[in-house]
C-alpha positions in Angstrom: 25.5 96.8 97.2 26.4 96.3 100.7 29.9 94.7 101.0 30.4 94.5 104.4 27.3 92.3 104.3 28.5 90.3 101.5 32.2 89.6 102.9 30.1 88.4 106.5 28.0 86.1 104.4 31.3 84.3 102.2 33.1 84.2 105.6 30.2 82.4 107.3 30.0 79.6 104.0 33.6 79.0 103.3 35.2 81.0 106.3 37.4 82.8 102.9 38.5 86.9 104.6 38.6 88.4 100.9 41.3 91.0 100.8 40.5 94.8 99.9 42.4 94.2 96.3 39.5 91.2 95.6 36.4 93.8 96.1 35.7 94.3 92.4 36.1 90.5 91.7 33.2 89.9 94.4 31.2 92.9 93.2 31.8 90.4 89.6 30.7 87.4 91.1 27.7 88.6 92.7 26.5 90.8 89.9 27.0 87.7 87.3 25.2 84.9 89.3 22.2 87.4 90.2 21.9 88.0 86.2 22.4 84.1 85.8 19.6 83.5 88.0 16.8 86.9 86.8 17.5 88.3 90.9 18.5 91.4 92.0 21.8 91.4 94.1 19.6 91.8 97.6 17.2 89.1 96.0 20.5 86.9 95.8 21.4 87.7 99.1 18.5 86.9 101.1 18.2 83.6 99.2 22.0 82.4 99.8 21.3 83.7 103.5 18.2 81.3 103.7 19.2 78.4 102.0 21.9 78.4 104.3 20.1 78.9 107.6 17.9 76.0 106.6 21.4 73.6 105.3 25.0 74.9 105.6 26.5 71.4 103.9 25.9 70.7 101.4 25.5 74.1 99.8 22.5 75.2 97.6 23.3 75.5 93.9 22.6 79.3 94.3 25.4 79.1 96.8 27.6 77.0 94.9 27.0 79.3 91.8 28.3 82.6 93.9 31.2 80.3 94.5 32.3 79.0 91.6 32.0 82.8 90.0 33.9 84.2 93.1 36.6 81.6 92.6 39.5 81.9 91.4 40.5 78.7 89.9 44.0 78.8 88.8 47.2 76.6 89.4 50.7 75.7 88.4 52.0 72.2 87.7 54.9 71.8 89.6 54.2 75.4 91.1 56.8 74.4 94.4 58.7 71.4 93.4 60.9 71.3 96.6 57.3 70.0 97.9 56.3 67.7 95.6 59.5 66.2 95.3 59.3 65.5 99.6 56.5 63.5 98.8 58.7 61.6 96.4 61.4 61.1 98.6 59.1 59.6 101.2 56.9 57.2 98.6 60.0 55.8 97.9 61.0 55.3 101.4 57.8 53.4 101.9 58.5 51.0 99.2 62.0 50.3 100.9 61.0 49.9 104.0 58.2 47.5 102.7 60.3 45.1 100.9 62.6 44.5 104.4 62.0 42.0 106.4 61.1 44.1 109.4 60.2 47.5 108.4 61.4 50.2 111.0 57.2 51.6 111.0 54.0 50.9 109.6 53.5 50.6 105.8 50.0 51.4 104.5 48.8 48.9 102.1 47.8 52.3 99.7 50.5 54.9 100.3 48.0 58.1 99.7 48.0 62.1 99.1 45.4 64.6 99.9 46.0 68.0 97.7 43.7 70.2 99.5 42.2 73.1 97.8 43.7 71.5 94.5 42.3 74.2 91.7 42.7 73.2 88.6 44.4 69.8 89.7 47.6 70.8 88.5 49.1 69.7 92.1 47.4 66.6 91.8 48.6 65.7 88.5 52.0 66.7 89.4 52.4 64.1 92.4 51.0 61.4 90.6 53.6 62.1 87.9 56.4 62.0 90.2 55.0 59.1 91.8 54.2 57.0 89.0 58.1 57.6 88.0 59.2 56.2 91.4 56.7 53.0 91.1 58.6 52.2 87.7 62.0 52.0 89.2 60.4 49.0 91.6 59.4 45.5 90.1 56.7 45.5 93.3 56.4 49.1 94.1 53.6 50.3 96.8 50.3 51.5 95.2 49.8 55.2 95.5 46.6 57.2 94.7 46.9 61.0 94.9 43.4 62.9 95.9 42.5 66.4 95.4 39.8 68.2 96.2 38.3 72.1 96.0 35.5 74.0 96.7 34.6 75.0 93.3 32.4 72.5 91.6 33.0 74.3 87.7 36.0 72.7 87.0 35.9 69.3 88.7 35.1 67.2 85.2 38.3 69.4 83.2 40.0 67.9 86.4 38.8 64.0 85.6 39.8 64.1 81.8 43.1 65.8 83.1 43.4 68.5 80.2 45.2 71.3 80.4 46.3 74.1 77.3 49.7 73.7 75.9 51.1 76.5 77.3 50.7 75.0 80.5 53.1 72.3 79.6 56.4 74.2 80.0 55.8 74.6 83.7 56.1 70.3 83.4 59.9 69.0 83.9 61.6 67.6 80.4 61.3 63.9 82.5 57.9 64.1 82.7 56.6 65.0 79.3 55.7 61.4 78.3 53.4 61.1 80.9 51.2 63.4 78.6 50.1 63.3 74.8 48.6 66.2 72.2 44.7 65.7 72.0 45.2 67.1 68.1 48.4 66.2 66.2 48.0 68.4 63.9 51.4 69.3 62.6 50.1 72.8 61.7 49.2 73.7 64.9 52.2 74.8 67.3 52.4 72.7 70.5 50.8 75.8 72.9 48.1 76.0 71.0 47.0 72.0 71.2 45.3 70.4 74.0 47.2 68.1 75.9 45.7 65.0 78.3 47.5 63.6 81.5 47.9 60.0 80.3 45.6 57.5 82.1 47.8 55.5 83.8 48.1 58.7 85.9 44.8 59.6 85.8 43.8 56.2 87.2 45.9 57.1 90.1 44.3 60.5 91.1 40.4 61.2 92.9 38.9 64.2 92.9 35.8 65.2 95.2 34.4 68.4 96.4 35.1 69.7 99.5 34.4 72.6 101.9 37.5 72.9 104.6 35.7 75.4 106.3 32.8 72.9 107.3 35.1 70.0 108.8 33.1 67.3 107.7 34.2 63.7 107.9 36.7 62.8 105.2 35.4 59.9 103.4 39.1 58.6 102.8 41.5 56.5 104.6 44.5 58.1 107.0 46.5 60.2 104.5 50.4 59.7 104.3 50.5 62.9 103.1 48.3 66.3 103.1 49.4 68.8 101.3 47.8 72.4 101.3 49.7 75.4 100.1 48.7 78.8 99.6 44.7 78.4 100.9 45.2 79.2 104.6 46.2 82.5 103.8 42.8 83.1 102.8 41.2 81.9 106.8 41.6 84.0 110.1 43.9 82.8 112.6 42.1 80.7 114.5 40.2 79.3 111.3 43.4 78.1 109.9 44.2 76.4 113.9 41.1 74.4 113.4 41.4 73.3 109.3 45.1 72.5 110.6 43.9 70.3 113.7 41.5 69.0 111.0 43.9 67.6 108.7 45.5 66.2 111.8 42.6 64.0 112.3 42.9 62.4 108.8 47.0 62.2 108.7 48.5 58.7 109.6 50.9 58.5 112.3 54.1 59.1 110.5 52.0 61.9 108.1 53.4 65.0 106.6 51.4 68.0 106.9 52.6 70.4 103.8 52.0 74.3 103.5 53.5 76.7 101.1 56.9 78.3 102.2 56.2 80.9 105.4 52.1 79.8 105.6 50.8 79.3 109.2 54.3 79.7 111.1 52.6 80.4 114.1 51.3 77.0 114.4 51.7 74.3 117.4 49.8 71.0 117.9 51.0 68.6 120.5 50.9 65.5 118.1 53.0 67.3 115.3 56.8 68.4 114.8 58.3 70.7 112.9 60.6 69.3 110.2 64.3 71.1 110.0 64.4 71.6 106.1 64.7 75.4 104.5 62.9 74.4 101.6 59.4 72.9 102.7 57.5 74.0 104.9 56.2 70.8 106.6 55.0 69.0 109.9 54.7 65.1 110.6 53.0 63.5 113.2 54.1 62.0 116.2 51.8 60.6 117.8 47.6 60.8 117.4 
């Protein structure tokens, strides 16, 4: 199995550089989908490389199959709450600003967040949950809807009916355990062991869509208060991670926060952003488009 080959052909689908320590996990990948599919591993590779010369977007579901097996699809809810509770801060700045008579800037008539590279939907879930508890201190609050999107297409229906394992629930603030119920309530079984569902008047508030950053394509979504993308970059060159940033500059509202995980892209400069002075996030909003 030729690696080198293999690494080119990932980076030129999803622009991903996989580090030395993920080697075996792409040897996995690859071996798995050409058994899935009765190919060889050169058979699977000179399919993928033609089904991509003929379409890059959307991808094949030979391509899509590598993916989701190369993938690793696995969050935290709440994983960097100094984050997620920015985005709360500023939701409920919106609804202030929209109940004075003249508001100091421009209040969207949906305030919406774009969790990009979302996983599991953890992140997702865990800013609607913060925002939901904002909108119920307010007798007119501003509607919110939270989207998240990835590039693996496996777990995108666990994502819609918002389940999760029990012992995923500790990561989840005391405040915000109501917001979620036990599938079973089986007394017998301990709460870890039971399947708990995101209530749906989160779950109403949330979207989740495929998406390839790599590819650029034009976000079917209004400009996005909020974008919020935290430990994916690291994954892109340099100058990749420029253009998926200058990307998400196109789809941010004037006003926007841009939101990476602590220390990710500090290299970057774009005329239409500034830097925001806070030790804990790592964030830029723009200025101007």
């Amino acid at each position: 199995m030729n690696l080198p080959l293999w690494q080119a052909c990932i980076e030129r689908i999803c622009g991903f550089v996989l580090p030395s320590v993920q080697h075996n996990w792409l040897i996995h990948a690859i071996t798995i989908t050409a058994q899935n599919h009765g190919m060889s591993a050169d058979e699977l590779y000179d399919t993928i490389q033609h089904d991509n010369m003929i379409s890059s977007q959307p991808l094949s579901a030979l391509t899509q199959s590598l993916l989701d097996n190369l993938l690793i699809t696995e969050s935290r809810f709440f994983r960097h709450e100094p984050s997620i509770t920015f985005v709360g801060e500023l939701y409920k700045s919106h609804i202030t600003e929209r109940h004075k008579v003249t508001p100091s800037f421009d209040i969207p008539s949906t305030f919406s967040v774009w969790s990009a590279g979302c996983s599991t939907g953890q992140e997702t879930y865990s800013l609607a949950m913060v925002l939901d508890l904002i909108s119920r201190q307010f007798v007119s609050a501003l509607p919110f809807q939270v989207n998240g999107s990835d590039l693996s297409s496996r777990s995108k229906k666990k994502k819609k009916k918002g389940e999760y394992m029990g012992r995923k629930i500790h990561e989840i603030p005391a405040r915000h355990h109501s917001q979620l119920h036990a599938i079973q309530n089986n007394a017998d079984v301990a709460d870890c062991q039971k399947i708990w569902q995101v209530n749906q008047a989160i779950r109403q508030h949330t979207h989740f869509f495929w998406h390839n950053l790599f590819a650029k394509t034009p976000l079917e979504l209004p400009k996005q208060q909020v974008i919020i993308c935290q430990n994916v970059l690291i994954y892109f060159r340099k100058f990749d991670q420029r253009d998926i940033l200058a990307y998400f500059v196109q789809n941010l509202d004037i006003g926007g926060y841009v939101l990476l995980a602590p220390n990710e892209a500090m290299f970057w400069q774009h005329p239409s952003m500034r830097r925001v002075d806070n030790g804990q996030i790592n964030a830029w909003q723009k200025i101007s488009q």
